[in-house]
C-alpha positions as a Markdown table, in Angstrom:
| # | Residue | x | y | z |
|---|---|---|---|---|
| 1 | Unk | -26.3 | -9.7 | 30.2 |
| 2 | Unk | -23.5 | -8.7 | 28.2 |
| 3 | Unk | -21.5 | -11.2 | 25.4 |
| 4 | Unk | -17.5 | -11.3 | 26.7 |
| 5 | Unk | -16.5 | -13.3 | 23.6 |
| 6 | Unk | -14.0 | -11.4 | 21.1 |
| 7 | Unk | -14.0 | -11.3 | 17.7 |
| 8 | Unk | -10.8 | -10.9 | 15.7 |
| 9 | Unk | -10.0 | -7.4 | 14.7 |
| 10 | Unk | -8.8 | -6.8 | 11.2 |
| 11 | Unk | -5.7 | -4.4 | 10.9 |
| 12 | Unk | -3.7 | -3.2 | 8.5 |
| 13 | Unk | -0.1 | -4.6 | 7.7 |
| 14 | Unk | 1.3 | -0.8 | 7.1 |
| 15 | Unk | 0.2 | 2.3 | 8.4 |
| 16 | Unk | 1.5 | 6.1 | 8.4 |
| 17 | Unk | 2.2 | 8.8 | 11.1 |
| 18 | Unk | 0.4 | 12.5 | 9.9 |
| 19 | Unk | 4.0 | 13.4 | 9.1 |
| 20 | Unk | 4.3 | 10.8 | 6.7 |
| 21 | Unk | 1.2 | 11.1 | 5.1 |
| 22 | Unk | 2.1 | 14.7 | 4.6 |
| 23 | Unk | 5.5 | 14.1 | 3.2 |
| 24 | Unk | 3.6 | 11.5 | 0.8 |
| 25 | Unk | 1.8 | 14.5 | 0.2 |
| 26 | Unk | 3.9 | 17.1 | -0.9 |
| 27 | Unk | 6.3 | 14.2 | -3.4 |
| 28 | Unk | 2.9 | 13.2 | -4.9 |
| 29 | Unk | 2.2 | 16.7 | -5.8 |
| 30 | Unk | 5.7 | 17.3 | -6.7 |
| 31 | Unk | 6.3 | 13.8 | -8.4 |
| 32 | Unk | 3.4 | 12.1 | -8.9 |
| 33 | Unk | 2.6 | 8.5 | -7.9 |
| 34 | Unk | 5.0 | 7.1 | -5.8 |
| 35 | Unk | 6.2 | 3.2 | -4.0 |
| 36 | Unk | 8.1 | 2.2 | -1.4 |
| 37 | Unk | 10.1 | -0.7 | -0.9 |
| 38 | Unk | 11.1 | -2.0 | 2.6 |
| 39 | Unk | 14.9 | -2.9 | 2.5 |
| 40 | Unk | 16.1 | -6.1 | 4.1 |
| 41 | Unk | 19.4 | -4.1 | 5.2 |
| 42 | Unk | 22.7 | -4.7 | 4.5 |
| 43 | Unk | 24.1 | -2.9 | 1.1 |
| 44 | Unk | 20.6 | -1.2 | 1.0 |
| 45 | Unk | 20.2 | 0.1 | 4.3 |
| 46 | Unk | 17.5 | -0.7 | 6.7 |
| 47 | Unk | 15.1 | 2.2 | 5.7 |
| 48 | Unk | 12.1 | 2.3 | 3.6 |
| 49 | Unk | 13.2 | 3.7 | 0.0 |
| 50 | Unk | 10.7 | 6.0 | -1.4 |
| 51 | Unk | 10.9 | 5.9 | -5.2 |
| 52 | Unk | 8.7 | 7.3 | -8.3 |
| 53 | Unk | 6.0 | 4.7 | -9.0 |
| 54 | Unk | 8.0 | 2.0 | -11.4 |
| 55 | Unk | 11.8 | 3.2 | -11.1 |
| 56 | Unk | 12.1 | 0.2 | -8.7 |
| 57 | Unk | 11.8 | -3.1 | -9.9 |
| 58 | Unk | 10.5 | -5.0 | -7.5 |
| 59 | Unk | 11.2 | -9.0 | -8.0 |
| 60 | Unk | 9.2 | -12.4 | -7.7 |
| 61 | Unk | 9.8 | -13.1 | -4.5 |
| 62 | Unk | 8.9 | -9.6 | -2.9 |
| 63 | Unk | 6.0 | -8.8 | -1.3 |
| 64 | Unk | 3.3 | -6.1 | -0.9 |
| 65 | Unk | 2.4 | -5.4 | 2.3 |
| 66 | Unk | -0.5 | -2.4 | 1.2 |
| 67 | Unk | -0.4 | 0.5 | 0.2 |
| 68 | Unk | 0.2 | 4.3 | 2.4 |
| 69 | Unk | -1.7 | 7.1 | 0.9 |
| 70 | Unk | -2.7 | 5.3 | -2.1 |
| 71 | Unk | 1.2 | 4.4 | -2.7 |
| 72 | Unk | 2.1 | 0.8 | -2.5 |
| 73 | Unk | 4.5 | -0.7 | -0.5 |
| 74 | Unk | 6.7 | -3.8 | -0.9 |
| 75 | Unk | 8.7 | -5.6 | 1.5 |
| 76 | Unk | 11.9 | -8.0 | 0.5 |
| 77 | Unk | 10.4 | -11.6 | 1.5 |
| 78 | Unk | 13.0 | -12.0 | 4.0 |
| 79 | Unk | 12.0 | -9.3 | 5.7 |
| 80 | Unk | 8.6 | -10.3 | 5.7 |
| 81 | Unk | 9.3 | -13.7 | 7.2 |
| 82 | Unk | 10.7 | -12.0 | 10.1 |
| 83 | Unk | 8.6 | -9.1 | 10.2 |
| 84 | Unk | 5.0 | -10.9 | 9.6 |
| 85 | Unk | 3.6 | -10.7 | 12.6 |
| 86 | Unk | 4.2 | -6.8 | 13.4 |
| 87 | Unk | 2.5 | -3.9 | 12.4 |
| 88 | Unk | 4.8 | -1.7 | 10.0 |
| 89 | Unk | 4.5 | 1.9 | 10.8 |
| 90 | Unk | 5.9 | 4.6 | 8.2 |
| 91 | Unk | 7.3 | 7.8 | 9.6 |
| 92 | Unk | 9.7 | 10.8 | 8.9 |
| 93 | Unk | 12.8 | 11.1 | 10.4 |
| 94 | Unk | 15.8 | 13.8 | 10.6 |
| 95 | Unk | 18.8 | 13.6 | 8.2 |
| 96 | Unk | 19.4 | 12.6 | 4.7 |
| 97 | Unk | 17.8 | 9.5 | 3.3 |
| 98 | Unk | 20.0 | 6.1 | 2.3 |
| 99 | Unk | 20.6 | 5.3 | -0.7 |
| 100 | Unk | 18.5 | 6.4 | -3.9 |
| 101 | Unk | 15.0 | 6.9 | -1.9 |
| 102 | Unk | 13.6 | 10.3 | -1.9 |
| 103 | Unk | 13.8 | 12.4 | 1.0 |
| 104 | Unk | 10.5 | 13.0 | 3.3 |
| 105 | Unk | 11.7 | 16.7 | 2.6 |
| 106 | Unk | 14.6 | 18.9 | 3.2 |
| 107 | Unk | 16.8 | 17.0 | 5.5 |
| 108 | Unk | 14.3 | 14.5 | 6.4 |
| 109 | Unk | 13.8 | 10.6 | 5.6 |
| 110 | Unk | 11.3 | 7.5 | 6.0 |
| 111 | Unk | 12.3 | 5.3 | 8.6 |
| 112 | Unk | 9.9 | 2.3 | 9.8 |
| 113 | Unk | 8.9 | 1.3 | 13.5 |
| 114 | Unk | 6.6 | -1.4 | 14.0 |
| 115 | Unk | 4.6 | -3.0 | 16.7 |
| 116 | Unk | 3.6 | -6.6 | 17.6 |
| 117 | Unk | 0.2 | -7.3 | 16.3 |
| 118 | Unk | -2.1 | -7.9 | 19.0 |
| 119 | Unk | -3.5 | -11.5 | 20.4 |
| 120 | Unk | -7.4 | -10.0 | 18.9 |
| 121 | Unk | -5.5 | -9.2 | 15.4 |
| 122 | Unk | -5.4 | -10.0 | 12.6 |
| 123 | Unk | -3.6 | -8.6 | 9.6 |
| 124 | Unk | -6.2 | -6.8 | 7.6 |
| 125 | Unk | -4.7 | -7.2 | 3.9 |
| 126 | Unk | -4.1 | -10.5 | 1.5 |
| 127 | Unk | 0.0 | -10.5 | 1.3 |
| 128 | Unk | 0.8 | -10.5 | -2.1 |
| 129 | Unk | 4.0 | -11.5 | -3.6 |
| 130 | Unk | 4.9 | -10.3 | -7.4 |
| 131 | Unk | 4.5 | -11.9 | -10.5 |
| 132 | Unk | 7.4 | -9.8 | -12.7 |
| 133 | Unk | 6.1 | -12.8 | -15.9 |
| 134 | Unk | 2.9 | -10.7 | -16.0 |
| 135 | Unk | 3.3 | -7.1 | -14.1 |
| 136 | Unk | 0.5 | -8.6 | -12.0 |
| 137 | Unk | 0.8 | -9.5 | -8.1 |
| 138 | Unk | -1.2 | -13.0 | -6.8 |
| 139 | Unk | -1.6 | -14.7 | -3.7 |
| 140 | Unk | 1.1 | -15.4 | -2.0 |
| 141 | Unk | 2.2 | -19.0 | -1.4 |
């Protein structure tokens, strides 16, 4: 006889596509470490910026989702509030990227999709918001 009750599934709040990981790739090389930051629109756009690790400040009230190849990434808390209970999924798209981020490559630019994390989900990674007193991230409230 076989057990039909589920157990939660732990999954990750932000994932890549093999073409982002690659891109990641190549700027790491190039660059070094790197973060991204999830815009909440308006003046910044709606794409993820890609920045060398520390040339954006992130603030108190933004929060990491994970990290993508070893590179965290950050979400304004806004977003996050709307976008907590979906899956953020980093890929590369065609055309330049907005604002100061750094292109996937020539011509190319991170752009987000998500998906709705499933009834058997749960998100896999403690959200942390940023403590910019101490350089240190804690649980978020």
């Amino acid at each position: 006889m076989s057990d039909h009750t589920s157990a939660a599934v732990s999954t990750a709040r932000v994932i890549a596509t093999p073409a982002a990981l690659e891109a990641i790739g190549r700027l790491v090389a190039a660059r070094g470490a790197l973060m991204f930051f999830q815009s909440g629109g308006c003046c910044d756009g709606s794409l993820p910026m890609c920045f060398d690790l520390g040339e954006f400040v992130v603030s108190d009230h933004d929060v990491l989702l994970g990290d993508v190849a070893g590179c965290p990434f950050y979400i304004d808390h806004r977003q996050y509030e709307a976008w907590k209970h979906t899956q953020l999924i980093l890929d590369v798209g065609d055309g330049l990227p907005e604002g100061f981020s750094l292109a996937a490559g020539p011509n190319a630019h991170f752009v987000t999709n998500s998906r709705v994390f499933g009834r058997r989900e749960t998100p896999g990674c403690a959200v942390l918001s940023v403590d910019v007193g101490t350089d240190s991230a804690g649980p978020a409230a």
